[in-house]
Every structure is written in C-alpha cells, then in structure tokens.
C-alpha positions, 0 to 999 in steps of 0.5 A: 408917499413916493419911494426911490427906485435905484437901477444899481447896473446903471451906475458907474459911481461917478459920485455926483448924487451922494456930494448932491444929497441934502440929507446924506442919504446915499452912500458907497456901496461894498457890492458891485454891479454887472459893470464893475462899479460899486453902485450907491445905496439910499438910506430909506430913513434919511431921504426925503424924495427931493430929487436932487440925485435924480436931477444930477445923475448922468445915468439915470440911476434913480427913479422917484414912483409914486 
C-alpha cells in the first residue's frame, strides 16, 4: 500500500492541496514550520493516495512512496 510522505518545511500554506482533497484529508496545521508557515497535515485514515494534492502543490510538499 502506498503511504503520504509530507516535507512540512516546504510548505507556505498556500491552501491549494486541502481546497483539492476529494476526501477532506488535509487540514491546517497549529504548528509552524522553519519557514514560518503552518504546514498541512493528512489525516492517514481519510486519504486515499489520489494525488491530487500532489499534482496541484506548487512546492512539492507530498510525495506518494510505495
């Protein structure tokens, strides 16, 4: 099964993945990263490794490892 891999210091909370999720998986974190953003977190439960996060993020946030 594959699992979601998620740099958190890439990203700058642009929102793009979480409006994207099919399955509401991603949400706002209340931690911040090195940047000084608030990076997303996947709920393991919810997502289903669509990729659509992946495809739309501009930072290369996500990875999808096998």
């Amino acid at each position: 099964m594959s699992q979601m891999i998620l740099h958190r210091d890439r990203c700058k909370a642009c929102r793009y993945c979480i409006k994207a999720c099919p399955k509401n998986a991603l949400s706002e974190s209340d931690e911040f990263n090195k940047k000084g953003y608030q990076p997303v977190v996947v709920d393991e439960e919810k997502c289903v490794q669509c990729g659509s996060c992946y495809i739309i993020c501009p930072d290369y946030v996500f990875e999808i490892a096998e």
